[in-house]
N, C-alpha and C positions, 0 to 999 in steps of 0.2 A: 071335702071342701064345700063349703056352704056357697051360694051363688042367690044374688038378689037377682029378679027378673025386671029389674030396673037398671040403665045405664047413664052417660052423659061425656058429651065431650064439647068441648066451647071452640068455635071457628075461631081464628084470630084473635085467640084470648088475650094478647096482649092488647087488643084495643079494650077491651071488656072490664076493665077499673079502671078506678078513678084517680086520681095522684095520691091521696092518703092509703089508696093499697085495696079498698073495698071495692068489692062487685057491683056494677054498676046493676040499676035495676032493669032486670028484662027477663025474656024467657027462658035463657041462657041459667040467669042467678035462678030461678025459678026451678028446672030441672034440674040444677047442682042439688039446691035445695031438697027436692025431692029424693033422688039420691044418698041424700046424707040420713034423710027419716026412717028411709028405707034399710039401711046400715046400723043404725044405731038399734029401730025395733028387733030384728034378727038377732043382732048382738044380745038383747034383754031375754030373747027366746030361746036361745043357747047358751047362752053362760052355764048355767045348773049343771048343763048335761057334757058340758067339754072333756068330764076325763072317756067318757061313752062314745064320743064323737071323733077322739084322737086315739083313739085305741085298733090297734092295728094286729090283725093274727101274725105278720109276718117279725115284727116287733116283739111279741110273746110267746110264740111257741120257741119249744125246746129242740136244740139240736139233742143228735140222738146220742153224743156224748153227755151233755146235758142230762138228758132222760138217765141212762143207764148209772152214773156218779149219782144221779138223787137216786134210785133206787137199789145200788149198790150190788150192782153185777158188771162184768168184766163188758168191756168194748169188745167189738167183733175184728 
């Protein structure tokens, strides 16, 4: 799991827009903000590499029924 060392959470977010729905401006929209920059660069920095990233030994090794049907000898 990839993990930005950046966070954010808004006190009383429901005071924190404005009737049309927008973020009211302060420092609150400011560290969202940041957050989101922070998410989206990561996201450009792993895309490439996601089938590498999601790749799991426990996901791809062979059970040893597995093993032994590809190599065509009996189970034990």
């Amino acid at each position: 799991m990839i993990t930005i060392p950046n966070q954010s959470s808004v006190a009383k977010a429901f005071l924190e827009f404005e009737e049309n729905g927008r973020m009211k401006p302060s420092s609150y929209y400011e560290r969202v903000v940041d957050v989101m920059e922070e998410l989206f660069k990561f996201t450009l920095l792993t895309r490439d590499v996601s089938p590498f990233l999601v790749d799991r030994y426990s996901e791809r090794r062979e059970s040893a029924e597995e093993l032994a049907k590809r190599v065509n000898i009996r189970s034990i």
